[in-house]
FIDO-574718 format. One record per atom (N, C-alpha, C, CB): x, y, z. Coordinates in steps of 0.001 Angstrom, whole numbers, padded with zeros to 6 digits, always signed. Glycine has a CB too. Layout:
<rs>
XYZ ...
</rs>
This chain:
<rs>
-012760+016193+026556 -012584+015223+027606 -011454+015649+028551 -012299+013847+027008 -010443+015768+027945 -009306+016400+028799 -009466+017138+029995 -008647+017233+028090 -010265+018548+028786 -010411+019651+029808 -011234+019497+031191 -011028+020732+029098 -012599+018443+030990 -013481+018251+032072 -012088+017261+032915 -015265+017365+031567 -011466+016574+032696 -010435+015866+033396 -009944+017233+034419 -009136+015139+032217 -009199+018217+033753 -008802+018979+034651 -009811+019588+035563 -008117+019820+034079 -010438+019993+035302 -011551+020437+036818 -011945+019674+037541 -012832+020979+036691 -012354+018607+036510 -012145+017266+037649 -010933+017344+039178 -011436+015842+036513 -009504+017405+038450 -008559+017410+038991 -008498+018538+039515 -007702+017073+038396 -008949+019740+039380 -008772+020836+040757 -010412+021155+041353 -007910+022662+040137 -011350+020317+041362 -012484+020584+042106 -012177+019055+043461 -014168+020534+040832 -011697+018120+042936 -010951+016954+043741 -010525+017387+044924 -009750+016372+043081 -009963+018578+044843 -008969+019133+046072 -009909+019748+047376 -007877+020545+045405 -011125+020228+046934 -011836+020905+047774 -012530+019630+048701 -012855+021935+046948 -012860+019249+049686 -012863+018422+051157 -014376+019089+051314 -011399+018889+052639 -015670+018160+050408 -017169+018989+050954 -017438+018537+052148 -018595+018748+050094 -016765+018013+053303 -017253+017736+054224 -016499+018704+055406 -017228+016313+054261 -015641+019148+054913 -015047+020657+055831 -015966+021630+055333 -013255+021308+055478 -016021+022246+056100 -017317+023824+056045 -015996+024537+055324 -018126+024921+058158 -014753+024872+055668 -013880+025690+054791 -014269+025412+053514 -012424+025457+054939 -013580+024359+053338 -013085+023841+051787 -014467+024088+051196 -012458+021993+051573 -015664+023948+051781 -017682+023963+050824 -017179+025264+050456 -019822+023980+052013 -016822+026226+051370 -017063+027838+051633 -016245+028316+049898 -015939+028615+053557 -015109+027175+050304 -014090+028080+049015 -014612+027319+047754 -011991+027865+049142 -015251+025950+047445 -015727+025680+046312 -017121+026030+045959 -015530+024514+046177 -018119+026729+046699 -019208+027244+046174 -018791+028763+045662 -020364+027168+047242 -017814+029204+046272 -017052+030725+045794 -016899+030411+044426 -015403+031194+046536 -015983+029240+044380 -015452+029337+042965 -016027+028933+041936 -014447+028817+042810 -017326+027797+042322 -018441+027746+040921 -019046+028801+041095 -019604+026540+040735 -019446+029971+042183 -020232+031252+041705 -019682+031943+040917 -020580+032120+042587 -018225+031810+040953 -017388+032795+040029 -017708+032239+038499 -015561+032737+040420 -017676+030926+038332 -018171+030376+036792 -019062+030406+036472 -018100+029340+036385 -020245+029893+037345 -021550+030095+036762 -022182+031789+036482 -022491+029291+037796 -021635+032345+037465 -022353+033422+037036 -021646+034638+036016 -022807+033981+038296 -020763+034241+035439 -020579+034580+033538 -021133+033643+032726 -018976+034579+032887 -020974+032370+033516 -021901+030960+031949 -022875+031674+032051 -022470+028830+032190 -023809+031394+032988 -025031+031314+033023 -025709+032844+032180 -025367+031056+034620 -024845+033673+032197 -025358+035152+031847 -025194+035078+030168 -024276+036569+032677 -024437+034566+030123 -024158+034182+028417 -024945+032890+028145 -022351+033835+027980 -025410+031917+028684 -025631+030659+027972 -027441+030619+028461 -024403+029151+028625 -027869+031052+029134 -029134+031392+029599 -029472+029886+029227 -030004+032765+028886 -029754+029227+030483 -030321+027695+030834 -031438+027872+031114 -029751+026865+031937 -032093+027063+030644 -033876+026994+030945 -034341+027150+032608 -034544+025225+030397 -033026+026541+033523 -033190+026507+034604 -032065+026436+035312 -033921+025750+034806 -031707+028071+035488 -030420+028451+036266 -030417+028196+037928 -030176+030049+036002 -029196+027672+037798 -028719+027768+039711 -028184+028519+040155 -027925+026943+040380 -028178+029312+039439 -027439+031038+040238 -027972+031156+041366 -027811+032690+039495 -029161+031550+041296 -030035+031369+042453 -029324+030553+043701 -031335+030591+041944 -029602+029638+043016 -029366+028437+044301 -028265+028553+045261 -029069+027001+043725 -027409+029017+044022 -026097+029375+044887 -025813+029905+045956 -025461+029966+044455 -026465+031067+045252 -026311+032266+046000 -027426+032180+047378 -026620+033603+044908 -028235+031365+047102 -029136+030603+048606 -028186+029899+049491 -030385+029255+048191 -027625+029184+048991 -026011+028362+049631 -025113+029198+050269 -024962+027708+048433 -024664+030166+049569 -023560+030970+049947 -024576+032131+051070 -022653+031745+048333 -025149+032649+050506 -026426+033830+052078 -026230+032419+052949 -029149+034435+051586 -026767+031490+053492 -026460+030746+053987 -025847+030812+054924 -026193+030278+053485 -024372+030520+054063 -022887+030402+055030 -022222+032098+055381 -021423+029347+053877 -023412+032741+055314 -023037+034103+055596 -021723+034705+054613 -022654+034119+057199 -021804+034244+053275 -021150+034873+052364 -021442+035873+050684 -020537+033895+052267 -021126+036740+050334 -021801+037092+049311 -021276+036133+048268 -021684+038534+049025 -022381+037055+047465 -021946+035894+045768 -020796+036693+045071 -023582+035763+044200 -019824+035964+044680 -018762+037461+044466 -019147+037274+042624 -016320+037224+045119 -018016+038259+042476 -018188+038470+040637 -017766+037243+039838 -017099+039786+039953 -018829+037546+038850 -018722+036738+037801 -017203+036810+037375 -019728+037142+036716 -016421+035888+036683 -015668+035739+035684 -016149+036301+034935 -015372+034742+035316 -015347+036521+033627 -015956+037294+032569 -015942+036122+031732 -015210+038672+032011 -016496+036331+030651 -016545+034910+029465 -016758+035335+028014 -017953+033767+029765 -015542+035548+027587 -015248+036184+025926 -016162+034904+025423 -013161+036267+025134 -017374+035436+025097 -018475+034950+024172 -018823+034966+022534 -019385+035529+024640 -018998+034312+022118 -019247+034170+021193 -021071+033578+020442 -018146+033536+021139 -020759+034428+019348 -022094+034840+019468 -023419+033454+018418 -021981+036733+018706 -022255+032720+018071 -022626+031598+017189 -023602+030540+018413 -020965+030766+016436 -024780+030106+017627 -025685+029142+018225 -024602+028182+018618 -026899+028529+017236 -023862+027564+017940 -023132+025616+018891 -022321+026347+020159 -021312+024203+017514 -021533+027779+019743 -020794+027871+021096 -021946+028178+022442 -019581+029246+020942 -023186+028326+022209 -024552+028384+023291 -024629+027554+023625 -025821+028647+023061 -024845+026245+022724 -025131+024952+022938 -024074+024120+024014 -025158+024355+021543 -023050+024699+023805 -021685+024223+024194 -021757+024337+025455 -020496+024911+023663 -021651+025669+025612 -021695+026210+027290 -022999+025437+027957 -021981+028194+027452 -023590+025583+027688 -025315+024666+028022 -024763+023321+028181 -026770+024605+026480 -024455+022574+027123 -023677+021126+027356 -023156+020996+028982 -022163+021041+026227 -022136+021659+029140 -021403+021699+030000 -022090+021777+031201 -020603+022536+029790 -022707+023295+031386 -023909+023206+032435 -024500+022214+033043 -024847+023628+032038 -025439+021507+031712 -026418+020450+031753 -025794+019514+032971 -026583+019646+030199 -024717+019174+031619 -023708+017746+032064 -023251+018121+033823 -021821+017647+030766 -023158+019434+034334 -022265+019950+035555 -023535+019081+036795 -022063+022260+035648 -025233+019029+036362 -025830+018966+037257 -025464+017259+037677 -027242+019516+036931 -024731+016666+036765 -025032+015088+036902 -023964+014761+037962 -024832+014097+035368 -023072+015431+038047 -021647+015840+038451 -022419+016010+040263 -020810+017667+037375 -023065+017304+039915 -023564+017748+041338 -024124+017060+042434 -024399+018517+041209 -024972+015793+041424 -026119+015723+042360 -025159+014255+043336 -028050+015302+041344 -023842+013830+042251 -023144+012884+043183 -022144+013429+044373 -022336+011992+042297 -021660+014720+043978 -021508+015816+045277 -021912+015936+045911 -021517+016736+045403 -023290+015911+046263 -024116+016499+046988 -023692+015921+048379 -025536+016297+046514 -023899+014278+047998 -023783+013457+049091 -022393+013515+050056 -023970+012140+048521 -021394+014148+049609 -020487+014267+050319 -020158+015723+050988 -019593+013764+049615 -021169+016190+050880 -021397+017349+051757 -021515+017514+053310 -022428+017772+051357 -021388+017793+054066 -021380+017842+055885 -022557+018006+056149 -020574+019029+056740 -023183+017243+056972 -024366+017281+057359 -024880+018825+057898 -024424+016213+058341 -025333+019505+058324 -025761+020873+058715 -025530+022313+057642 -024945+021087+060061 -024648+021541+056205 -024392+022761+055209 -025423+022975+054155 -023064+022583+054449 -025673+023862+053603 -026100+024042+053200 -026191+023376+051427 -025952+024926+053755 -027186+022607+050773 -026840+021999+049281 -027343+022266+048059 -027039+020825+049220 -028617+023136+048663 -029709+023574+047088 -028763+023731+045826 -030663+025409+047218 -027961+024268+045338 -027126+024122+044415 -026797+022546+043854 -026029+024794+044933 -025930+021910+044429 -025676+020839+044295 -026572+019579+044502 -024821+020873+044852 -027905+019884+044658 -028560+018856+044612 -030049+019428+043559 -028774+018325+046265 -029277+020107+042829 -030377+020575+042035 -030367+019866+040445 -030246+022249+041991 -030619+018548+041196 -030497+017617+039593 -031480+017775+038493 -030643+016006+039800 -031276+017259+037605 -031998+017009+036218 -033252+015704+037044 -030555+016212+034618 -034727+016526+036481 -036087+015783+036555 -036606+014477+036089 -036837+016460+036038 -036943+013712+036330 -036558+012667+035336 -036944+013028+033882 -037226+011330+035712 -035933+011881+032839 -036224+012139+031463 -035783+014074+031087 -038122+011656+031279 -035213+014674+032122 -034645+016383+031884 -033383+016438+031429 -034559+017348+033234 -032184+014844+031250 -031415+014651+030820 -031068+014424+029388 -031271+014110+031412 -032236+013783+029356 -032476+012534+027838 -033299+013826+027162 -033803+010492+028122 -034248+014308+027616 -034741+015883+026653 -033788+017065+026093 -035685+016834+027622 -032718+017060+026713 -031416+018097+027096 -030467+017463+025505 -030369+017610+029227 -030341+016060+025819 -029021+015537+024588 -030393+015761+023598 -027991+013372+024670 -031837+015454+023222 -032184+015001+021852 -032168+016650+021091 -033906+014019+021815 -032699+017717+022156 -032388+019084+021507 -030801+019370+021193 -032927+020249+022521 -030031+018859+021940 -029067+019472+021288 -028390+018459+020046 -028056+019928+022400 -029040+017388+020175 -028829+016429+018768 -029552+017329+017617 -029699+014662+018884 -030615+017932+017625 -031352+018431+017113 -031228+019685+016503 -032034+018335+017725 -030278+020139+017378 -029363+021688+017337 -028320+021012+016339 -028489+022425+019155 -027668+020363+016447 -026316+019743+015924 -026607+020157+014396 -026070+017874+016231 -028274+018836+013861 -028269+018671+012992 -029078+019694+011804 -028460+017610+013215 -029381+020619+012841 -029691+021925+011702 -028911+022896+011913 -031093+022620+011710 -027503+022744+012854 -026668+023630+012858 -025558+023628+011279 -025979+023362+014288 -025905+023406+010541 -024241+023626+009686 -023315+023358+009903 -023690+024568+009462 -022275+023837+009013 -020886+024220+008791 -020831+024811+010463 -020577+025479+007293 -019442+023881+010917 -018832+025019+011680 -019527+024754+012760 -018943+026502+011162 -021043+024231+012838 -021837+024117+014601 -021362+023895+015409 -022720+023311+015032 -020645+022336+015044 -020027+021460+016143 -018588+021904+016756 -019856+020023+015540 -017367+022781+015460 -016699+022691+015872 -016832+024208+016955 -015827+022273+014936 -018290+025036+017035 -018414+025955+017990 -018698+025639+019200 -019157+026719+017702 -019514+024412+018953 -020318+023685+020211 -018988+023281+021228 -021360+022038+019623 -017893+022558+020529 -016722+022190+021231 -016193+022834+021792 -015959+021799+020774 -015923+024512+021278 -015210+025921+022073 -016018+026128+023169 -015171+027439+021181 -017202+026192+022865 -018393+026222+023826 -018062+025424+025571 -019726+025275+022880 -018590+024222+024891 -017659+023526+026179 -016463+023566+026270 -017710+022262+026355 -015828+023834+025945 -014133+024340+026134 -013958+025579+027281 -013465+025071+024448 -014651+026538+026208 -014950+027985+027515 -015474+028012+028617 -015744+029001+027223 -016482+026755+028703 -016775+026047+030132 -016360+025991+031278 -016741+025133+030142 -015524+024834+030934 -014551+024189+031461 -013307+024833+031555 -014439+023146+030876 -013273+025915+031049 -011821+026645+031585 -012046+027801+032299 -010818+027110+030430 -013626+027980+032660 -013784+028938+033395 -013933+028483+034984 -014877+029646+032828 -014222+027009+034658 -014729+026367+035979 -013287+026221+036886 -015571+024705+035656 -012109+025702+035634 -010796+025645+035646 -010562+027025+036529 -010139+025541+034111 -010457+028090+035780 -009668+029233+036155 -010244+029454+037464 -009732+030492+035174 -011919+029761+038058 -012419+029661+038951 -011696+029179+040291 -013267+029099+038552 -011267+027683+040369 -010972+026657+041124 -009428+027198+041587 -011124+025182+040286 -009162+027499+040495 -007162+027581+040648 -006727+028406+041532 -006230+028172+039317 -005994+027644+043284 -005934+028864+043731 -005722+030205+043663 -005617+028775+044124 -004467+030011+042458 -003648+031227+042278 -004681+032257+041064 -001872+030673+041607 -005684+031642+040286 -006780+032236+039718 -006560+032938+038524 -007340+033029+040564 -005388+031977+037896 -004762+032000+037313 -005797+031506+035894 -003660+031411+037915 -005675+032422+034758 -006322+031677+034084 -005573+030435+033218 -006982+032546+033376 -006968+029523+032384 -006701+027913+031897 -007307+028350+030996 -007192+026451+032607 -006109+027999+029575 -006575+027805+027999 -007432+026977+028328 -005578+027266+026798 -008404+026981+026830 -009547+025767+026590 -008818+025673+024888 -011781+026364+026796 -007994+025773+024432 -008202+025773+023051 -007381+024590+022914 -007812+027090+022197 
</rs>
């Protein structure tokens, strides 16, 4: 909870209705998503999208973050969590975007019932995961959220998750 608090608290800062401030926060979720996404492989990635957003605003997609992975099923689940949970986040972003910018990313919500299918598998994951699932699933989203963290921070500085 914390940790989503803090990205909370440095994605807050970015102004989606200035074309700057879009320019520098689609930079900095390309920088997160595209190490999650390469490690956590989502049924239905927005890398893409992004990077439709950013060609767009006449910018490339820059490099991934890197993301010391781990190779246990809950820390998959984890990062996925996070993901999932990022689109619910997005699609109330969206709306505060500047009219003429570009949003495929951020309005690339969950289908109906693509939410409620998302928690019963990973309830499902939980409960044939073992010893140890959950407390991977938690690093999982931890490594998330501190990539989204480190991403955001001007100084790019990296953010423990532990």
């Amino acid at each position: 909870m914390e940790a989503h608090h803090v990205v909370d608290a440095i994605y807050a800062g970015f102004s989606l209705d200035s074309a700057l401030d879009y320019r520098a926060f689609l930079t900095a979720h390309a920088k997160a998503l595209g190490g999650l996404e390469a490690v956590a492989r989502p049924d239905a990635p927005r890398l893409p999208l992004l990077a439709q957003d950013l060609a767009a605003l006449d910018l490339p997609l820059p490099d991934p973050l890197p993301l010391a992975a781990s190779t246990g099923d809950g820390f998959h689940w984890g990062l996925r969590y996070a993901l999932e949970g990022s689109r619910l986040g997005g699609a109330m972003l969206s709306r505060q975007v500047a009219p003429g910018l570009p949003k495929a990313y951020l309005s690339a919500a969950h289908g109906k019932g693509e939410w409620m299918a998302f928690q019963q598998a990973l309830d499902s994951a939980a409960m044939e995961g073992g010893e140890g699932w959950l407390d991977d699933a938690v690093q999982g989203a931890q490594a998330a959220f501190a990539l989204f963290a480190q991403a955001g921070c001007p100084t790019g500085q990296a953010v423990g998750h532990g």
